[in-house]
ZAPAKE-687391 format. One record per residue: residue in three letters; x, y, z of N, C-alpha, C in turn. Coordinates in steps of 0.05 Angstrom, whole numbers, plus 5000, padded with zeros to 4 digits. Atoms other than C-alpha are relative to their C-alpha. Layout:
BEGIN
ALAXYZXYZXYZ ...
END
This chain:
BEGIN
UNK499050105025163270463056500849705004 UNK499750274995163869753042503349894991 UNK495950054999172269513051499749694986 UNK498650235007174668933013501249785021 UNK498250214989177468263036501549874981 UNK498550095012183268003003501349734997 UNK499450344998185167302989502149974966 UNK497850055024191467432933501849785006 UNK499250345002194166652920502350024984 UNK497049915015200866632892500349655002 UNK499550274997202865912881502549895022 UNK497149974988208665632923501949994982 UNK498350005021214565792897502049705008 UNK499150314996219065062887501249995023 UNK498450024980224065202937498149965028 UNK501450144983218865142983498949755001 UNK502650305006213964512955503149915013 UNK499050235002221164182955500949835033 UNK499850054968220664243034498749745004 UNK501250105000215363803029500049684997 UNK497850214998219463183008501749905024 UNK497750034970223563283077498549815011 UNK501849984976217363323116498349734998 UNK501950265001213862613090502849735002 UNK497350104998221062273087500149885033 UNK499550014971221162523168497649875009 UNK503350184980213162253182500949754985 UNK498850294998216461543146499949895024 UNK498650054978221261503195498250015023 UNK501649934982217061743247497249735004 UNK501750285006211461163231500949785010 UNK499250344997216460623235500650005032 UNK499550034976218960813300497949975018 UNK502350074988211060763326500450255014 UNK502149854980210761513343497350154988 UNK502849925001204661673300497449865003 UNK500950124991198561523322497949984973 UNK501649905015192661413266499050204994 UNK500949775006189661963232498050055012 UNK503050034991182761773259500050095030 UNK501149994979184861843330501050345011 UNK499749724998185162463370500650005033 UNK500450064973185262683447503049985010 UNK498650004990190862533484502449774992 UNK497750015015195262183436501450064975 UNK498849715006196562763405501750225015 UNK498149794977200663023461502249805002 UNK498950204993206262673451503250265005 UNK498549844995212863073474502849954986 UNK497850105010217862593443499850044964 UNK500349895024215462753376501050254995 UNK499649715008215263443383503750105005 UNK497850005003222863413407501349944971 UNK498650115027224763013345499450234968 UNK500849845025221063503300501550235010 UNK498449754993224664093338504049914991 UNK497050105012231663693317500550064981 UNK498949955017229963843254499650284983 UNK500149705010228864623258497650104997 UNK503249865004221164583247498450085021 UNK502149884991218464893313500950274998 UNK499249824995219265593317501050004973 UNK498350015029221865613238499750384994 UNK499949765007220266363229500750215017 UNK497849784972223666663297502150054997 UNK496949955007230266943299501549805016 UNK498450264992236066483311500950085034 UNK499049884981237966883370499149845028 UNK501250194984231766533405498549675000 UNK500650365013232765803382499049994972 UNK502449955014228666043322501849964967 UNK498950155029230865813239500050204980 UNK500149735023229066513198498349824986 UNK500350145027225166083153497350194994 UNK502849885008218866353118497449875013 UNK502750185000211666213133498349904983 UNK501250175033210665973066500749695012 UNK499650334987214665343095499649955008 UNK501950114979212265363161497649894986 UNK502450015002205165303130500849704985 UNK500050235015208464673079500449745027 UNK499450294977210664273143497949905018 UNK502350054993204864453172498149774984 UNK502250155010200164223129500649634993 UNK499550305008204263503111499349855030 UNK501250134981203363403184497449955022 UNK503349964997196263563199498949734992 UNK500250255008194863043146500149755004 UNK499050224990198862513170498749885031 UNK501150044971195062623242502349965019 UNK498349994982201162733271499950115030 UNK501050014976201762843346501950325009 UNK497749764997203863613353498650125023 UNK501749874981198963783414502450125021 UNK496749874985206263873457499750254998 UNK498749694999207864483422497950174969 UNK501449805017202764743376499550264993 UNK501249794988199365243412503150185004 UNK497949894993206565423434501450134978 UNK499049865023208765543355498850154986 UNK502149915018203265763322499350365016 UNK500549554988200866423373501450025022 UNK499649774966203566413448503750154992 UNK497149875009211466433419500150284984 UNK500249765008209466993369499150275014 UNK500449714979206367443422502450045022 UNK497149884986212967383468501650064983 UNK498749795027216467553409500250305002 UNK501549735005211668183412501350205017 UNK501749854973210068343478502249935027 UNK498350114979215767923523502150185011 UNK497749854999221068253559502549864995 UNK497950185017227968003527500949725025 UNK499950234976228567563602499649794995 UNK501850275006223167143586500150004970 UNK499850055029223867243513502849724993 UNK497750144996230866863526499849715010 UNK500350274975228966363580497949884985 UNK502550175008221866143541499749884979 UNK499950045027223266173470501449724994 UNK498550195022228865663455499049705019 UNK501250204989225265163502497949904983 UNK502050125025219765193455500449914976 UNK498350155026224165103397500549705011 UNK499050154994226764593433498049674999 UNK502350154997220464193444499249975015 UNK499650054977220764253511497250145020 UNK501149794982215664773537496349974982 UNK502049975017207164753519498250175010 UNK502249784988202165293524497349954993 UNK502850075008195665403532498750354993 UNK500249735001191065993522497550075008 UNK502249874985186366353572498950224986 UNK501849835010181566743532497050035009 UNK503850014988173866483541499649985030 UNK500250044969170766523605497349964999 UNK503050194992163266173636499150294991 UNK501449685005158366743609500350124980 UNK499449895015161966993561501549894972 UNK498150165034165066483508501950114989 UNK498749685019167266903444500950355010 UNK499649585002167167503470500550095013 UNK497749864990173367713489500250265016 UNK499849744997171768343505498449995029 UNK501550034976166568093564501349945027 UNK497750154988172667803601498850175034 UNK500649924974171267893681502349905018 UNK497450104986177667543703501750205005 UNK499249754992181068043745503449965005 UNK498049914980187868253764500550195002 UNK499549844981190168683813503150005011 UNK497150064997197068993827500349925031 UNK498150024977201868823885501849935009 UNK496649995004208168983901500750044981 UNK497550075025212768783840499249844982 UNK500950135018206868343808496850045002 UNK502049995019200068203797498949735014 UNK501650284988194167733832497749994981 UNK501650075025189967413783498049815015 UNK501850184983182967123806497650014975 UNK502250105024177166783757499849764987 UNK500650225012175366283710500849964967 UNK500650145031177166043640499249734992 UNK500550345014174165553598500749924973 UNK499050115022175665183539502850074991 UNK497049994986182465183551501249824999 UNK498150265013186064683502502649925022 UNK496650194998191564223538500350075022 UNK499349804971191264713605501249785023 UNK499350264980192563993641502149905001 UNK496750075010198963883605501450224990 UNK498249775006201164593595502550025022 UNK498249864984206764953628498750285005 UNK501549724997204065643610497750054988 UNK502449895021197866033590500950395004 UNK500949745011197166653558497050115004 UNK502049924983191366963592498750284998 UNK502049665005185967603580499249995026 UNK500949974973184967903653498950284997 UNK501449685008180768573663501850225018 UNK499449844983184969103698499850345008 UNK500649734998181269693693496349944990 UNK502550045005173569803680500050064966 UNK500349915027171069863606499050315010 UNK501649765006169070533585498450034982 UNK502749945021162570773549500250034982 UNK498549935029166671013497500849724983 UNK498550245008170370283485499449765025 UNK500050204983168069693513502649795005 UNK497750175003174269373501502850075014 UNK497549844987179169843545500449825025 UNK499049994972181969613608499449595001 UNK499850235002183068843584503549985002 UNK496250004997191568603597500049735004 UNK498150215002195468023577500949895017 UNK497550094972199167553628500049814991 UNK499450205003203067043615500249855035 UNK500950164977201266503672501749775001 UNK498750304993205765933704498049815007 UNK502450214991200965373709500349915025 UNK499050194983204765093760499650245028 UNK500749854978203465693810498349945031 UNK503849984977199465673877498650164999 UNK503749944996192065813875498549984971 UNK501750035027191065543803500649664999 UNK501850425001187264813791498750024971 UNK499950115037186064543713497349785009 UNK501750145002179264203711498349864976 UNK501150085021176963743655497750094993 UNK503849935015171263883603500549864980 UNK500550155017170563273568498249954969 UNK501150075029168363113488498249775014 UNK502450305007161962613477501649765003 UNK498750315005167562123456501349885028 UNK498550074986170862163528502950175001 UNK497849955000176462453505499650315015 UNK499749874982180062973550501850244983 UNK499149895015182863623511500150295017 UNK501349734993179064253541499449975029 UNK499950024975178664473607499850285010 UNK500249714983177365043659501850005026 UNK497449934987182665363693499250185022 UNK500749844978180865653761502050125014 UNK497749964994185466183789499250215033 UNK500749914966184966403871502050155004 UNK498149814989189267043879502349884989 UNK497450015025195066753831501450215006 UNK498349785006201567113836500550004976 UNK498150115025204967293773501450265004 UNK498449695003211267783765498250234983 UNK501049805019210468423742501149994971 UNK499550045024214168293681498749864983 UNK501850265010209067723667497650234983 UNK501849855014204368293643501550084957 UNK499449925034204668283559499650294996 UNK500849765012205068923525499450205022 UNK501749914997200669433538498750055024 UNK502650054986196669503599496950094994 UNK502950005022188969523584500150044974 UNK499949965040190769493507500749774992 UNK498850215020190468733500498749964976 UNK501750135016184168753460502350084968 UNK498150005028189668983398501649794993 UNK497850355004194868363416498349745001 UNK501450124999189167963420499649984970 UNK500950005028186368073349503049904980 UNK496950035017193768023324500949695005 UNK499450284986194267323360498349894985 UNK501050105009187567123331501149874969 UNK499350155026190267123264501849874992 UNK499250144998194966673281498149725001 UNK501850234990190166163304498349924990 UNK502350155012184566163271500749984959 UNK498550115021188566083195501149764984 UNK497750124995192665543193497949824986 UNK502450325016190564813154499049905024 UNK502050164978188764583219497450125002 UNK502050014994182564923218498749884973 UNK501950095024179964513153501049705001 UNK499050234989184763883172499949775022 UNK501150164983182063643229498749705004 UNK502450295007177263073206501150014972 UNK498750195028181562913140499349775008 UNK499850314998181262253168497649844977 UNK502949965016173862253139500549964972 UNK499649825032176262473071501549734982 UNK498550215013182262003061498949764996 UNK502050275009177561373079498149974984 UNK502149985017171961623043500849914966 UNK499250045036176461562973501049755005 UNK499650264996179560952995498049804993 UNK503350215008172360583005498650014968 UNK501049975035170360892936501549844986 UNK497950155015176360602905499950144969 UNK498449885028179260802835496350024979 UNK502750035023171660762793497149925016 UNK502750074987166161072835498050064986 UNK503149965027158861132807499950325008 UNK500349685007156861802787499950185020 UNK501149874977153661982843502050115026 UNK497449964979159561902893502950174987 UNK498049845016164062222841499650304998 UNK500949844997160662772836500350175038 UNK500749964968159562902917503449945007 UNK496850004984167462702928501150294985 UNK498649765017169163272869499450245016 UNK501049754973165163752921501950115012 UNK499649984974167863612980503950074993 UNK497349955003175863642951499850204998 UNK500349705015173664322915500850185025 UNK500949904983171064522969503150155024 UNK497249974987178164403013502350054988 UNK498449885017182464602957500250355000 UNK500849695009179365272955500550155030 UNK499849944977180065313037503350025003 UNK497050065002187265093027501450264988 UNK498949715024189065722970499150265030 UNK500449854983185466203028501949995020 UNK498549974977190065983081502850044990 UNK498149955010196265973039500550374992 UNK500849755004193766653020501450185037 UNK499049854969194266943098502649965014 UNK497250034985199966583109502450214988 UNK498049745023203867033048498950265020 UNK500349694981200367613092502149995020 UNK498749984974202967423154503150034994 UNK497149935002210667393118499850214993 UNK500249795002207968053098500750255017 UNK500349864978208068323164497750125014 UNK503449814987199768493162499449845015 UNK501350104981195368303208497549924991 UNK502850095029189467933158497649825029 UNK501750114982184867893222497649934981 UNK502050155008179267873180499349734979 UNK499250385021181367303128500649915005 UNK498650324997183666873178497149985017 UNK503849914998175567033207498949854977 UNK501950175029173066753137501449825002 UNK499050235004177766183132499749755028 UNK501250224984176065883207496550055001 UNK502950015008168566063191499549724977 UNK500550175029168665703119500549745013 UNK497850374984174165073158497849905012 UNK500850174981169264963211497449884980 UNK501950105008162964913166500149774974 UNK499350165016166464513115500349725019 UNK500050314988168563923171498250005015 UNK501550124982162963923206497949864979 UNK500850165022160263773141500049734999 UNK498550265008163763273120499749735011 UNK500950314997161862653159497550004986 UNK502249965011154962763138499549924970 UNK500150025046156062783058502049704995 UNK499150374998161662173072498849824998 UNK501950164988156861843109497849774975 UNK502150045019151361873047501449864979 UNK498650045023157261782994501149755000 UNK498850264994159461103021498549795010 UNK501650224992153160753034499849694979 UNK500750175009152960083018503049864979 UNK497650075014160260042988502549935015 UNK496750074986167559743007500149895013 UNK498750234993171359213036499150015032 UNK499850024966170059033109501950115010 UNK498249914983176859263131500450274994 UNK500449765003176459883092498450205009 UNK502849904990168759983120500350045025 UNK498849914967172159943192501250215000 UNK499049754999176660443182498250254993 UNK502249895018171860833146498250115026 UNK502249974978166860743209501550155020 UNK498849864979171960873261501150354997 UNK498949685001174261673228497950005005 UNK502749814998166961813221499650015031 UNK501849994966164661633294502750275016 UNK498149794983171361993319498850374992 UNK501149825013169362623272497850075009 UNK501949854986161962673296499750035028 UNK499449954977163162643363501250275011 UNK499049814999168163183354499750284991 UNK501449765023163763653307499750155019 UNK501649824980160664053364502450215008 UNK498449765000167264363386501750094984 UNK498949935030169964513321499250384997 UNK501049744981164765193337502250065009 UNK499349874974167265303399503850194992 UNK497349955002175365363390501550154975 UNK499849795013177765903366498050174995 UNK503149735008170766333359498349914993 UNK502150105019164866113348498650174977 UNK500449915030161366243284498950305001 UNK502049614991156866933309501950215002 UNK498049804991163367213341501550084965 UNK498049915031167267103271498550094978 UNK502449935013161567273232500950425000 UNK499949694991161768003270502050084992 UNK497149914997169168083267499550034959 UNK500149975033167667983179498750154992 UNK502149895008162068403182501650285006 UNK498049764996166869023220501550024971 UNK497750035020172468753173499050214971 UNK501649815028167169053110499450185003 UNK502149744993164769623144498049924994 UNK503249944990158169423158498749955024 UNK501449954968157869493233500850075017 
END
């Protein structure tokens, strides 16, 4: 039988939009003091730590945790408004992203109250950044292929293998990590996969760059040689991460950042047009907004799930499917829509998002799932496979 996907849009209600006033007020301020960096740029000044403190000053990391662990009660209607004003802005949240968005919500889950205590209000804080060991050489997407092993002993756990694409792993503290500790079975290929949260800082683990076209340094493979980790370091479950896994995804792959990315593109593109473009470019800009308006209502959509308490794996599956094929777009139709028009200094700027943007198209794919894996996961989601 073929199952529905749901995408019920509710507008925000005011008390939230009026968050939204705070949050451009605080990127002002934030501007003048020279900590944002252009929209256009990306890479490694986006990791800025003193930002992410200043934005934890004012309650927005961790906004939907309990106060217990640094955390604000707030909704993820808001979270998603602060989000998105600072996506836009190209603000520099690489610090603690990863840390607010999924690894804090799985210690939430899965942590024991120890480390729930000791990890959490650090991340509120601004203090603490994660990364997240999922893909591995061989196996990309698919989670379920994972060959990275651990093995007990004593009172913990030796962890030996490879991940790759492995946002920030160079400037993390921790990763959240899929290791195999049991064989699959014929029945479920997905059995005998387990969680560990990982000290980066450990002996017998080394962080190795995997450089973008442009140079820039982001992604990386994390090699781990008999790694200790406590036994409490084990999340959840043993062999039953592939469930906290899917519950994590829809954290991650949701959010405006996956359609936000290459704004930069967008904002210059209307700029260079200027107030009275010819048909042609009017037309092709009305697209491309539509287009991210309609991506925007979908994610606002999952986000009302997620205060729901569901787990909307497969509509946050369509929404980084639709995100990625929408910006990788998007220089492309820019590109066409701005030939031959606008000011020299506007045509610089203009030049400099695009080149950053195609450079960066390629792993747009990769992070978070590539398109085949999320594809599958939509195609389950309907019952049809």
């Amino acid at each position: 039988m073929v199952q529905g996907i749901s995408f019920a849009y509710a507008p925000l209600p005011p008390e939230v939009e009026s968050l939204r006033s705070d949050v451009r007020r605080f990127l002002h301020e934030a501007s003048k003091d020279g900590l944002l960096a252009p929209s256009a740029e990306g890479g490694a000044v986006r990791f800025n730590r003193d930002f992410s403190r200043r934005l934890a000053a004012k309650g927005w990391i961790g906004m939907t945790w309990p106060r217990i662990y640094g955390g604000h009660e707030r909704s993820h209607l808001e979270r998603f408004i602060v989000n998105e004003e600072l996506l836009f802005a190209g603000a520099p949240l690489t610090a603690h992203f990863t840390a607010d968005r999924q690894s804090g919500p799985m210690l939430l889950k899965y942590a024991s109250e120890d480390i729930k205590r000791d990890i959490l209000p650090r991340i509120c804080a601004g203090e603490c950044t994660f990364s997240i060991g999922m893909s591995e050489p061989g196996s990309g997407s698919d989670l379920f292929a994972a060959s990275s092993k651990a093995v007990p002993d004593g009172n913990g756990w030796r962890l030996s293998g490879r991940k790759v694409w492995t946002s920030t792993a160079h400037l993390a503290d921790y990763m959240i990590g899929i290791f195999r500790t049991a064989p699959a079975t014929r029945e479920n290929r997905r059995h005998g996969l387990s969680q560990f949260l990982v000290d980066l800082s450990a002996e017998g683990i080394s962080v190795n760059p995997i450089r973008y076209p442009s140079g820039d340094h982001h992604f990386n493979e994390v090699v781990l040689d008999d790694a200790f980790v406590p036994g409490d370091h084990l999340l959840g479950e043993r062999d039953m991460a592939w469930r906290q896994a899917t519950s994590e995804l829809a954290y991650e792959r949701s959010g405006p950042e996956r359609f936000l990315e290459t704004i930069a593109v967008l904002v210059e593109l209307v700029r260079i047009l200027g107030e009275t473009p010819d048909r042609y470019a009017a037309i092709g800009l009305g697209r491309l907004i539509a287009g991210l308006q309609t991506l925007r209502h979908m994610s606002v959509a999952v986000a009302g799930m997620l205060a729901r308490g569901l787990e909307p794996a497969t509509e946050a599956s369509v929404v980084k499917d639709l995100g990625t094929a929408w910006e990788q777009a998007l220089p492309a139709i820019a590109r066409d829509l701005a030939e031959g028009v606008g000011e020299p200094e506007a045509r610089l700027r203009f030049e400099h998002a695009l080149a950053r943007a195609i450079l960066i198209a390629p792993k747009l794919t990769i992070q978070g799932g590539t398109t085949e894996i999320l594809r599958g996961i939509i195609a389950r989601g309907l019952g049809l496979r």
